[in-house]
C-alpha positions as CSV (number, residue, x, y, z in Angstrom):
1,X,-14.8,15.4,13.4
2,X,-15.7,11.8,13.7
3,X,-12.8,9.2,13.8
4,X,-12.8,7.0,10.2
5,X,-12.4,3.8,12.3
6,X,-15.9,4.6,14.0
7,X,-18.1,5.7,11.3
8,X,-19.8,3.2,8.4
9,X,-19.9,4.2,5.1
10,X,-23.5,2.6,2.5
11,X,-22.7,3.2,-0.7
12,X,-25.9,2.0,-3.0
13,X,-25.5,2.2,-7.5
14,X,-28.4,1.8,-8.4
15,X,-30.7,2.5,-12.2
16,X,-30.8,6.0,-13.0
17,X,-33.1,8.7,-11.6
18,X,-36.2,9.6,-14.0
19,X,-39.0,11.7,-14.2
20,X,-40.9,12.1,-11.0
21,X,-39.0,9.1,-9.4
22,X,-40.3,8.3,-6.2
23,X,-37.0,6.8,-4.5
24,X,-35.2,9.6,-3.3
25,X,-38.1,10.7,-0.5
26,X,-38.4,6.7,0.0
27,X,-34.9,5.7,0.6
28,X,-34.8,8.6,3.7
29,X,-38.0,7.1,5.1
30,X,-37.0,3.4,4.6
31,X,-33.4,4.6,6.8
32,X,-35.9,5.9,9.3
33,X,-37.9,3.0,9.2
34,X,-34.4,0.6,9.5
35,X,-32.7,2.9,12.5
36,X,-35.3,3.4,14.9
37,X,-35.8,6.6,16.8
38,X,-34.0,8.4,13.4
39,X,-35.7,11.4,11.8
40,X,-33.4,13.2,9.1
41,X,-35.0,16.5,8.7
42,X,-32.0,18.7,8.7
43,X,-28.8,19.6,5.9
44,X,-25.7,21.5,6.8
45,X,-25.2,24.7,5.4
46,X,-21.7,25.5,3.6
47,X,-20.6,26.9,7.0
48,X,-21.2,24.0,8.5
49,X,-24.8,24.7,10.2
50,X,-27.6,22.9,10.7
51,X,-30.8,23.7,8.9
52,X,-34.1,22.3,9.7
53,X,-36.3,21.6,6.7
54,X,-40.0,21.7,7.9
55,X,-41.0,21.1,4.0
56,X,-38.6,17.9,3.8
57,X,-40.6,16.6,1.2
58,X,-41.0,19.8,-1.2
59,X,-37.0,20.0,-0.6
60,X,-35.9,16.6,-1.4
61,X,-38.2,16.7,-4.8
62,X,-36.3,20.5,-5.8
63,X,-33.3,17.8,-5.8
64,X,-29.7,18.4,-6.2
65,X,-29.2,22.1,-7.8
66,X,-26.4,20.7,-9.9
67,X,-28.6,17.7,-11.3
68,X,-30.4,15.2,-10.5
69,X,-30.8,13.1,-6.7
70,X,-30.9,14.6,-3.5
71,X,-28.2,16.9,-1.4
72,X,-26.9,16.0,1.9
73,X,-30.1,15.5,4.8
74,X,-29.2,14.4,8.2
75,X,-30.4,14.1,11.3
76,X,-29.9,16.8,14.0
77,X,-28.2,15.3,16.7
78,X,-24.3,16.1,16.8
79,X,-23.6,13.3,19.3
80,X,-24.2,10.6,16.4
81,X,-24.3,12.3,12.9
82,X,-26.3,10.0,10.4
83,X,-26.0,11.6,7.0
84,X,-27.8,10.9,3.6
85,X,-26.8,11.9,-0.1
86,X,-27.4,11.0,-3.8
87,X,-26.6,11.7,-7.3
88,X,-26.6,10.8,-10.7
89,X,-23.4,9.4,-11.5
90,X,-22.5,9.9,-15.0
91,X,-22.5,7.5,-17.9
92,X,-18.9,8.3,-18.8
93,X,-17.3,6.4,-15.5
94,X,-20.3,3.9,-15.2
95,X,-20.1,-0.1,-16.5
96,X,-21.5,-0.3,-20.1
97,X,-21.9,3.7,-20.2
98,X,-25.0,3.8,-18.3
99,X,-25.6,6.7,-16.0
100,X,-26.9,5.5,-12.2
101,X,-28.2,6.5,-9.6
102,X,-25.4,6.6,-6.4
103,X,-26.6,7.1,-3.1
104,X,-24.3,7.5,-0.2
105,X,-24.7,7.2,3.8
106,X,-22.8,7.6,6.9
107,X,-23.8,5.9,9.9
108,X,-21.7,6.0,13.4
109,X,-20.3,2.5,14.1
110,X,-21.0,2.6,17.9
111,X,-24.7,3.5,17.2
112,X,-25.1,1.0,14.3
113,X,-24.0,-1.7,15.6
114,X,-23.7,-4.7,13.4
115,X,-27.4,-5.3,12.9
116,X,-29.3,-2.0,12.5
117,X,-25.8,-1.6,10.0
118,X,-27.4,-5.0,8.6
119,X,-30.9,-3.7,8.6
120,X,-30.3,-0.3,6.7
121,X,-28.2,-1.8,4.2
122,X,-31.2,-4.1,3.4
123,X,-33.6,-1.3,3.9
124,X,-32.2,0.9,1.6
125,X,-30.9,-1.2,-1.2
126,X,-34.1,-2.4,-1.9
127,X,-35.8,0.4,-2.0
128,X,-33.1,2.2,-4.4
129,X,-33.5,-1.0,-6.2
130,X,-29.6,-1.3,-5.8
131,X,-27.7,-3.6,-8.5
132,X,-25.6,-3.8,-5.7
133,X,-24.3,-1.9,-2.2
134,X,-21.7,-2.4,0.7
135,X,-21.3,-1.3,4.2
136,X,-17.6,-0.4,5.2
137,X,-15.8,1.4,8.1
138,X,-14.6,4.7,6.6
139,X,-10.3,4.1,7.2
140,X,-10.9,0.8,5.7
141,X,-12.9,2.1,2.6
142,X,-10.1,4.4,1.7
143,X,-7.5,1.8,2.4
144,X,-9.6,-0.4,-0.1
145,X,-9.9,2.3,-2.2
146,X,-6.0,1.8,-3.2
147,X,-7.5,-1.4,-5.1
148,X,-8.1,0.5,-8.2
149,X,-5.6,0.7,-11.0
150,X,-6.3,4.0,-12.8
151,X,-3.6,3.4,-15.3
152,X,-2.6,0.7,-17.5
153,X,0.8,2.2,-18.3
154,X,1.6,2.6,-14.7
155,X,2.4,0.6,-12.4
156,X,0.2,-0.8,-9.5
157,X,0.4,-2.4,-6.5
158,X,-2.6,-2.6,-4.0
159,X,-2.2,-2.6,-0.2
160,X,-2.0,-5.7,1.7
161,X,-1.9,-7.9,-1.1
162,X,-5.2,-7.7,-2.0
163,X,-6.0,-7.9,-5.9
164,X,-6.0,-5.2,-8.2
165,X,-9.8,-4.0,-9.7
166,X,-10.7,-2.0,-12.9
167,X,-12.2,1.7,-13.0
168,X,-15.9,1.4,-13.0
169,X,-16.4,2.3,-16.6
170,X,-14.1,-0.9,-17.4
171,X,-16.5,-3.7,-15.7
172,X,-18.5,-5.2,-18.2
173,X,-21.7,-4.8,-16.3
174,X,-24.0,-2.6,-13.7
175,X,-24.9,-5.7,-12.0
176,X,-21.1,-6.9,-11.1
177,X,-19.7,-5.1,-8.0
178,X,-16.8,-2.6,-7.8
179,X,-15.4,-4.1,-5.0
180,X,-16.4,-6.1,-1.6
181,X,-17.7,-4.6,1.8
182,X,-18.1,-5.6,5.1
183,X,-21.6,-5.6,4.6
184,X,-22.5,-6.5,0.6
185,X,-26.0,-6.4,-0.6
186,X,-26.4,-8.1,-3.9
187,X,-29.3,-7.9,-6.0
188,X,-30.7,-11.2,-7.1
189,X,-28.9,-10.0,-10.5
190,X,-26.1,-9.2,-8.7
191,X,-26.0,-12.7,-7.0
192,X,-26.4,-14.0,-10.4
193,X,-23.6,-12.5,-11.8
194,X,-21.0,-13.2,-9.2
195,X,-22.2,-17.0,-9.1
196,X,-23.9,-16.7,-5.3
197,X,-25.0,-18.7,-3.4
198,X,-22.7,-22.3,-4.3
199,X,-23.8,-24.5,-1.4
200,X,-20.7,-26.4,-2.0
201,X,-18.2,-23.6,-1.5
202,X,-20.2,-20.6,-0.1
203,X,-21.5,-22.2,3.6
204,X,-19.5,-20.2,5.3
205,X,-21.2,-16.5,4.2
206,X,-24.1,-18.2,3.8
207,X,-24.0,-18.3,7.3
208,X,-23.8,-14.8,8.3
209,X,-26.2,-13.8,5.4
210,X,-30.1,-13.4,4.4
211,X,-32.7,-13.8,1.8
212,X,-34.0,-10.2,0.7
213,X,-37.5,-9.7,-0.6
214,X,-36.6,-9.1,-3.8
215,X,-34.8,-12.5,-4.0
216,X,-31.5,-10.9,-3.3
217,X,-28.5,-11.0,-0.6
218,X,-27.0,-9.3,2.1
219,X,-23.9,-10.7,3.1
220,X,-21.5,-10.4,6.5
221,X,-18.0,-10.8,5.6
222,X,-16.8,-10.4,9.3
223,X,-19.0,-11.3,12.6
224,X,-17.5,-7.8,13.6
225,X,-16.7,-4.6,11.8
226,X,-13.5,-4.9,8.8
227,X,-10.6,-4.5,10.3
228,X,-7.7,-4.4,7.6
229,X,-5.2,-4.8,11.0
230,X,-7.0,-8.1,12.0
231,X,-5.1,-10.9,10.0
232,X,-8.5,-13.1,10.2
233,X,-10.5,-10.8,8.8
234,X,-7.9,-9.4,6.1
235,X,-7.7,-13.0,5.3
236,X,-11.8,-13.4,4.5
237,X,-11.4,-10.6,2.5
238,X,-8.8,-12.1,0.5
239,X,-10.5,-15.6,0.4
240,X,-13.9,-14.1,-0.7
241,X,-12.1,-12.0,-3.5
242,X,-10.6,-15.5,-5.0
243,X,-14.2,-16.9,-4.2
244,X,-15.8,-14.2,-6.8
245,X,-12.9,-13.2,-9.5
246,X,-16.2,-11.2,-11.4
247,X,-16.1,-8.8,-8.4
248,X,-13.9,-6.0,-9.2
249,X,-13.9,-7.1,-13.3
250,X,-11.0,-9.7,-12.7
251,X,-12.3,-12.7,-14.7
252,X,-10.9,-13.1,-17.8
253,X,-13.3,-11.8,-21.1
């Protein structure tokens, strides 16, 4: 089993699947295309197994038998496990009850590397055509996933005094992201939500981030991986929360 602290977890929400859509066969070949030397042309079996799939194509467009996207393909090569997954998610826990498209990815830190993690971030959320994505190591993901009240009449307190965020199906808009990443790709909607880029108050990211085709933004939080032990970097975290109070549907109505 690989170790959270050495594994990356993309997570991409993105408009929902319809009709003959094209994007789930296009997001595997643009994670090819970012992560050179990749071919995912295997799934693992119930047990456990790897299973080629000489008609990758014909199986992806079958889809997921529970609904719509694409089960789990991956590449074949147990020394660094890439995996690949998505789904609908469902209107019920989505921002203004609007069902999308969630596509998930696991990527080995060591193999990654800061920027073909950069690169298949890009890659894939603009092929998706992502309202917005992030790129986390997986212990620091769950420890971030503590963020989220899930009751009103309960109380909450997040870890490391970071700030509290709403359910999904509380934040006013697709385009506003659940939470920050390492790694954040933001949609030029996105961007415009969150009021990115200032010039005045954002030169800092702007430095460790670029222009996307599409006129969005990915966006390095830390020069190296999140590390929630780091003071520095549990510090840019906290400083980039304050920066965007939208993110996480903090600002006030």
């Amino acid at each position: 089993m690989a170790n959270p602290q050495s594994t990356v977890i993309l997570i991409f929400y993105a408009p929902a699947l319809a009709g003959d859509d094209s994007r789930p066969l296009a997001v595997v070949r643009a994670m090819e295309r970012a992560f050179p030397g990749l071919r995912l042309e295997w799934t693992i079996s119930s047990e456990g197994k790897l299973i080629q799939l000489p008609q990758r194509e014909a199986w992806l467009a079958k889809g997921r038998p529970t609904g719509r996207g694409f089960p789990l393909i991956c590449n074949g090569d147990e020394s660094y496990r890439v995996t690949l997954s998505g789904w609908e998610r469902p209107a019920g826990i989505s921002p203004r009850g609007q069902a999308q498209f969630e596509v998930h990815a696991k990527l080995p830190l060591h193999v990654a590397g800061s920027a073909a993690a950069v690169d298949v971030l890009e890659s894939m959320g603009e092929t998706t055509r992502a309202f917005w994505g992030r790129a986390t190591p997986e212990g620091v993901a769950a420890k971030m996933a503590q963020q989220v009240r899930h009751s009103v009449h309960e109380p909450h307190v997040p870890p490391l005094g970071l700030p509290t965020i709403k359910l999904t199906e509380e934040i006013r808009s697709p385009e506003i992201p659940h939470h920050l990443g390492w790694l954040n790709y933001w949609s030029a909607a996105a961007a415009d939500a969150i009021g990115f880029p200032d010039p005045a108050r954002d030169a800092e990211l702007l430095s460790r981030a670029r222009r996307t085709a599409t006129g969005g933004w990915v966006v390095r939080l830390t020069d190296a991986p999140l590390d929630l032990d780091n003071p520095a970097h549990l510090d840019a975290l906290k400083r980039a929360y304050e920066r965007f109070p939208e993110i996480g549907g903090r600002a006030a109505p």
